[in-house]
Backbone bond lengths (Angstrom), bond angles and torsions (degrees), N, CA, C in turn:
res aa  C-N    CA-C-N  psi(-1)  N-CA   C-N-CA  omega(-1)  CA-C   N-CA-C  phi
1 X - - - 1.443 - - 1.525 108.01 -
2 X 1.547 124.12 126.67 1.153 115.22 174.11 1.812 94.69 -115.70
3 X 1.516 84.99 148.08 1.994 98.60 166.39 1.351 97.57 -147.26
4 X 1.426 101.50 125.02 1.374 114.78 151.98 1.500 133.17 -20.33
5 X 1.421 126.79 -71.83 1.102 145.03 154.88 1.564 120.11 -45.15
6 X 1.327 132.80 139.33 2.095 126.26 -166.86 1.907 76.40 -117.12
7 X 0.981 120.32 24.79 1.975 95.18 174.51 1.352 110.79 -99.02
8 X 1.025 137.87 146.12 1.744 158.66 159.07 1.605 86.99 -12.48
9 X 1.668 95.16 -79.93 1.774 114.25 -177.23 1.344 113.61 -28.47
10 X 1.459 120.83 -45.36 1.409 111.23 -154.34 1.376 106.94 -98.84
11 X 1.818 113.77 -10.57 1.691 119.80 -171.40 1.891 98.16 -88.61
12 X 1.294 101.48 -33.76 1.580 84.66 -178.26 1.432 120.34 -105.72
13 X 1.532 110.65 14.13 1.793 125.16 145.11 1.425 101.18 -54.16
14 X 1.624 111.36 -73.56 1.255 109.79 169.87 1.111 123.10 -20.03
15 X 2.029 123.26 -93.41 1.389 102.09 -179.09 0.705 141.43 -64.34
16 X 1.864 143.81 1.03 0.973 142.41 -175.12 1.801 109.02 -92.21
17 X 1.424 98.42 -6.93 1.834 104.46 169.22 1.063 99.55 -95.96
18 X 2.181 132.02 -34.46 1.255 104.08 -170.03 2.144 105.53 -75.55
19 X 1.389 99.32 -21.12 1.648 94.04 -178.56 1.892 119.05 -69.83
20 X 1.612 88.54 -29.44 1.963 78.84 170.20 1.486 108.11 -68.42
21 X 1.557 132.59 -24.63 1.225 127.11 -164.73 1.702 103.16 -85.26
22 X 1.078 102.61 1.40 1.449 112.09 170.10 1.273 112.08 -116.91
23 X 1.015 125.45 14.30 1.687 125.08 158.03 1.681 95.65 77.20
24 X 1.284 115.03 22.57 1.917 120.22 173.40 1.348 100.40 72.88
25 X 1.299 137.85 11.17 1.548 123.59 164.12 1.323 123.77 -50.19
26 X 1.853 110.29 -61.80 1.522 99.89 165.14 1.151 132.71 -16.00
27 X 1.456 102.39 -72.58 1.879 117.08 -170.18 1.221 117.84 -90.95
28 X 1.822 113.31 25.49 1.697 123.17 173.31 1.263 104.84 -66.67
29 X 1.739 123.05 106.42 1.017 123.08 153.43 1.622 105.86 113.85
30 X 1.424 122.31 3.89 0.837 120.75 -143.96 1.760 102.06 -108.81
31 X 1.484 100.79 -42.71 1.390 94.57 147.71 1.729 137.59 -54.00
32 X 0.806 105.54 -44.19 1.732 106.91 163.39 1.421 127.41 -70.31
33 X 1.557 103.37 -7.54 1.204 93.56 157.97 1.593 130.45 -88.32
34 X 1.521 105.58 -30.22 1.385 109.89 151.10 1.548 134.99 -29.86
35 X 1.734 96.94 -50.76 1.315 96.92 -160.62 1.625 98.59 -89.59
36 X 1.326 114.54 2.70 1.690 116.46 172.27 1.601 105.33 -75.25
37 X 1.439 102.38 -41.19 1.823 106.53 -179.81 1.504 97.64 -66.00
38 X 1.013 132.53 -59.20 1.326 142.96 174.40 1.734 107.87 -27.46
39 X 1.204 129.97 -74.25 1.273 126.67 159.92 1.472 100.64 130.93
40 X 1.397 113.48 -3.66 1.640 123.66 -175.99 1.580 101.57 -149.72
41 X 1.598 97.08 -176.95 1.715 115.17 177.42 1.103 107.41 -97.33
42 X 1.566 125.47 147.85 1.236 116.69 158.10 1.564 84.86 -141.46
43 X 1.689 104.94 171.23 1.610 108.26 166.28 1.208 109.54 -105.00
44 X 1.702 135.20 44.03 1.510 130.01 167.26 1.055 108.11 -83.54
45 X 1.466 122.40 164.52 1.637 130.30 171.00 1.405 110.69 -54.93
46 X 1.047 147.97 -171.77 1.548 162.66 119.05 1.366 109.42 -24.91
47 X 1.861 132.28 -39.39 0.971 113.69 -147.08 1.594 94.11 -105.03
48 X 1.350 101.66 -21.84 1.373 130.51 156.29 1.589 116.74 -31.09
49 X 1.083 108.65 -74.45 1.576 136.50 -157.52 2.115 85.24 -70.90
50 X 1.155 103.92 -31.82 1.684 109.40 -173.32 2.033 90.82 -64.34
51 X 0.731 82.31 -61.86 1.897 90.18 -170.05 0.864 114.31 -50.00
52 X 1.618 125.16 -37.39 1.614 136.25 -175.94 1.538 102.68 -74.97
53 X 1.245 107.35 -38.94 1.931 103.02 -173.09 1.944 92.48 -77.89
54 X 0.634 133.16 -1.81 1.680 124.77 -149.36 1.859 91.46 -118.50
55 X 0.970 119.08 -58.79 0.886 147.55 175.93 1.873 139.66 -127.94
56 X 1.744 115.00 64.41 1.040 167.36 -146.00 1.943 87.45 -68.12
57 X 1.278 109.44 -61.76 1.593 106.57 -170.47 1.776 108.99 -79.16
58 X 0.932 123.36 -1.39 1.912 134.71 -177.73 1.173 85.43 -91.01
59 X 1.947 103.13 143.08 1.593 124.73 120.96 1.277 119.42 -12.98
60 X 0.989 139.88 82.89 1.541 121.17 161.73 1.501 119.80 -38.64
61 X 1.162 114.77 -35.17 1.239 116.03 -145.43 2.337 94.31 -100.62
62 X 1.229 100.17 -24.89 1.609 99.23 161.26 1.665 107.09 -54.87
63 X 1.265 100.82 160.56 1.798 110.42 160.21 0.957 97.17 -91.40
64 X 1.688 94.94 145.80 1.175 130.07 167.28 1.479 142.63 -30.37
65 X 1.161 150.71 95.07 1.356 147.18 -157.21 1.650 104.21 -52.64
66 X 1.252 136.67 163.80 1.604 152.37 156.52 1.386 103.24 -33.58
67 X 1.137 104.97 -56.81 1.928 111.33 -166.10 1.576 117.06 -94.84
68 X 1.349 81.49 3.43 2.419 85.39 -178.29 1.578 103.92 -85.34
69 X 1.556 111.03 -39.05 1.218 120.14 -159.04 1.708 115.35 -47.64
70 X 1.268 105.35 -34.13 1.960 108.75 -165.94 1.516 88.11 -66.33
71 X 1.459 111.78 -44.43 1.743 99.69 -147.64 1.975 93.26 -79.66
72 X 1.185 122.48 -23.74 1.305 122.44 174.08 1.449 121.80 -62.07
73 X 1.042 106.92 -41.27 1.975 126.24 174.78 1.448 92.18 -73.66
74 X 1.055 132.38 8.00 1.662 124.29 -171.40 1.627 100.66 -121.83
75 X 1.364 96.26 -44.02 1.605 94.78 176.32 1.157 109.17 -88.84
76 X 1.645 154.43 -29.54 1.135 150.90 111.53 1.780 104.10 23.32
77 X 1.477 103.18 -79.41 1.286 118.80 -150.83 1.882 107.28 -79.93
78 X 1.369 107.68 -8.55 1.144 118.77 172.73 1.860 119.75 -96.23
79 X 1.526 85.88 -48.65 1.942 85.04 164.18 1.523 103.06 -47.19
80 X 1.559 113.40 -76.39 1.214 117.37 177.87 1.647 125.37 16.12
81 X 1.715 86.65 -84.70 1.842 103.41 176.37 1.254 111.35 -77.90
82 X 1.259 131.61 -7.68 1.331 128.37 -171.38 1.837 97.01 -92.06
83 X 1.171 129.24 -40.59 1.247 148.41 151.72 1.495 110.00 -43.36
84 X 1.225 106.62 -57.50 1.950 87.44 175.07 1.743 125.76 -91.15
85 X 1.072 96.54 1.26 1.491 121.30 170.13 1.515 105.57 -57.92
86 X 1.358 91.57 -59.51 1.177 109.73 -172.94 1.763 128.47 -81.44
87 X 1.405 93.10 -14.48 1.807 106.71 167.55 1.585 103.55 -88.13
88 X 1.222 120.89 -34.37 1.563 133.32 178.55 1.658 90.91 -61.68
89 X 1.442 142.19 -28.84 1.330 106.31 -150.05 1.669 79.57 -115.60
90 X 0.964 126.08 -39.08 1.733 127.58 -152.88 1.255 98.70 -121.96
91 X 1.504 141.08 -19.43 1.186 119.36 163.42 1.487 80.30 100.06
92 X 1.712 107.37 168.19 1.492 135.86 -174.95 1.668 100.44 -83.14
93 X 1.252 108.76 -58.51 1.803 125.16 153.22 1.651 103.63 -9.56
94 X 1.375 103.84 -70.47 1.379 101.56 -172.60 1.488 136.19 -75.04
95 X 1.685 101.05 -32.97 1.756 96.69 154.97 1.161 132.00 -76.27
96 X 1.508 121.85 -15.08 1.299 135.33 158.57 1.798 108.92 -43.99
97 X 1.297 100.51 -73.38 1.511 111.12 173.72 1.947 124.68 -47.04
98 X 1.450 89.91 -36.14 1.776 100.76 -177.01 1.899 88.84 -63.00
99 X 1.425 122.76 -67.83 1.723 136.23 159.45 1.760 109.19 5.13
100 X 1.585 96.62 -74.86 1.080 99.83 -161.82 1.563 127.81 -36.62
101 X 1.121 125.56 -64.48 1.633 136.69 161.22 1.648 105.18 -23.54
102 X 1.629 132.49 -56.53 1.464 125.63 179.48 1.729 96.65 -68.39
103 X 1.099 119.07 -64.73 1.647 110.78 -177.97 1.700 114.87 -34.95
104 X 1.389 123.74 -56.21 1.366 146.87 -173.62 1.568 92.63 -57.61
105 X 1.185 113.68 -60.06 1.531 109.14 -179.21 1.459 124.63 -54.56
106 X 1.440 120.52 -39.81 1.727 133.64 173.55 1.711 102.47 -59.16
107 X 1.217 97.01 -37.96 1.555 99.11 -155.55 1.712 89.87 -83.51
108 X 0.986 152.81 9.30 1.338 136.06 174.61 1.663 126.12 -149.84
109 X 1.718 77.61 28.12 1.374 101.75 149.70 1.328 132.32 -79.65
């Protein structure tokens, strides 16, 4: 993947335009897999949920500081493969299903 821009901000503008241009297949499932590492629900984005694990005491939802960005493009780039690792072995089917139980739980509160 090349992008012009080296910021957090501008790499997951990128994929999140190249995944709508794919009708969200890429990133099927991919948020919930986060929020399975995560251990709870939240309603942040994916790129969101990246900032919060990386950096736990920040806004998620502010941009990114000058000096956050390397270690974010790092965890980015590690969910990433850890995410298709994990679609490679169990399929989207299956983190969907691992999901269900944290979703089931929010919802009947």
């Amino acid at each position: 993947m090349f992008v012009h821009a080296r910021g957090f901000d501008a790499v997951w503008s990128y994929i999140e335009g190249f995944n709508a241009a794919r009708s969200g297949e890429p990133l099927k499932g991919f948020r919930e897999w986060l929020l399975l590492r995560r251990g709870s629900f939240s309603n942040l984005p994916w790129f969101m949920l990246i900032r919060e694990h990386v950096f736990a005491s920040t806004d998620p939802g502010a941009l990114p500081q000058r000096h956050e960005h390397v270690a974010l493009l790092e965890a980015l780039r590690a969910a990433l493969a850890g995410f298709k690792m994990d679609r490679d072995n169990i399929g989207v089917e299956g983190i969907l299903r691992r999901y269900e139980p944290l979703w089931d739980a929010i919802r009947t509160r």
